[in-house]
C-alpha positions as CSV (number, residue, x, y, z in Angstrom):
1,X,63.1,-60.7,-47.6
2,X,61.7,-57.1,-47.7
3,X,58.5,-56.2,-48.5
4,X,58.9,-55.4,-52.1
5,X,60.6,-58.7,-53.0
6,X,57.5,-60.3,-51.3
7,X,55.2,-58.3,-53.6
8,X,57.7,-58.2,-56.4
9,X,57.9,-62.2,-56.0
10,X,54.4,-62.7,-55.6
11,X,53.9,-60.9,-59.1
12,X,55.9,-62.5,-60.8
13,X,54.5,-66.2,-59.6
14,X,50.8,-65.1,-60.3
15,X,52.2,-64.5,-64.0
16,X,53.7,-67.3,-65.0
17,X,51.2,-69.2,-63.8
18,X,48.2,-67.3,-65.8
19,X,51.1,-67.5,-68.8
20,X,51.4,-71.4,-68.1
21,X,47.4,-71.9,-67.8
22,X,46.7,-69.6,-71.0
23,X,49.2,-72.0,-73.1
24,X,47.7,-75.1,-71.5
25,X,44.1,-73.9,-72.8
26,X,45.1,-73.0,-76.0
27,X,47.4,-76.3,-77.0
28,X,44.8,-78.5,-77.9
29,X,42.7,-76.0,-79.7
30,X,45.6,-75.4,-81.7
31,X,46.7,-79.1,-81.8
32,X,43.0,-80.1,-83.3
33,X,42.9,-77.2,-85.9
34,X,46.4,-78.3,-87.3
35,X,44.7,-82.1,-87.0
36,X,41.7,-81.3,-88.3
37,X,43.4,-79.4,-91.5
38,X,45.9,-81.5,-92.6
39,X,43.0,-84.5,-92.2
40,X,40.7,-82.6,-94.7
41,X,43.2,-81.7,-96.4
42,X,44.7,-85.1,-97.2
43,X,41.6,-86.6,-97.6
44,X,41.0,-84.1,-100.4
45,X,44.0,-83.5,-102.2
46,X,46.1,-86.7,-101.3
47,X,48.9,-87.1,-99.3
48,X,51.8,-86.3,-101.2
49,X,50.3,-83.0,-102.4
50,X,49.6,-81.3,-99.3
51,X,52.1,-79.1,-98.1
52,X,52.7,-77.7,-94.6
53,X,51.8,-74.3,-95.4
54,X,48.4,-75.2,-96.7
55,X,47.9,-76.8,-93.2
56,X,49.4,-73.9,-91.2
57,X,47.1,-71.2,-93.2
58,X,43.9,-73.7,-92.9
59,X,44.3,-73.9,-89.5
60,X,45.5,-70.3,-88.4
61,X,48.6,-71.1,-86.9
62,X,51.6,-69.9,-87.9
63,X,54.5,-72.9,-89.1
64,X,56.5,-73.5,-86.2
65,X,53.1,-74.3,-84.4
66,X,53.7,-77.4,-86.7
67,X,56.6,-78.1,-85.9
68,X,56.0,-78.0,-81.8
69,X,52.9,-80.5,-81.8
C-alpha cells in the first residue's frame, strides 16, 4: 500500500467514525423530542387527533425521523 492510500485510508476511517459518533449523540436527543411531543401532545388533544406532522414540527425533526425511531 503506497503512502497515499495509507493517508487516503486513514481519512476516510477517522470520518466515518466522527459521522458514526455524531449520529450516535444525536439519536436519543432526537428520539426524546419526538417522545416527549407526541406525549404532550396526546395528553392534550387525545389520541386519535394528533397527527404525525404535529409531532414532527413540535419536536423539530423532520417526518422520516418518525418513521426511523
Amino acid at each position: 500500500m503506497s503512502e497515499l492510500q495509507k493517508k487516503l485510508n486513514f481519512a476516510i476511517d477517522n470520518t466515518d467514525q466522527s459521522v458514526y459518533y455524531s449520529i450516535m449523540e444525536t439519536q436519543p436527543d432526537t428520539k426524546t423530542r419526538l417522545l416527549d411531543a407526541a406525549y404532550s401532545l396526546m395528553i392534550g388533544k387525545g389520541y386519535p387527533a394528533t397527527s404525525i406532522d404535529e409531532i414532527c414540527e413540535r419536536a423539530g425533526v423532520s417526518k422520516g425521523s418518525v418513521y426511523h425511531f
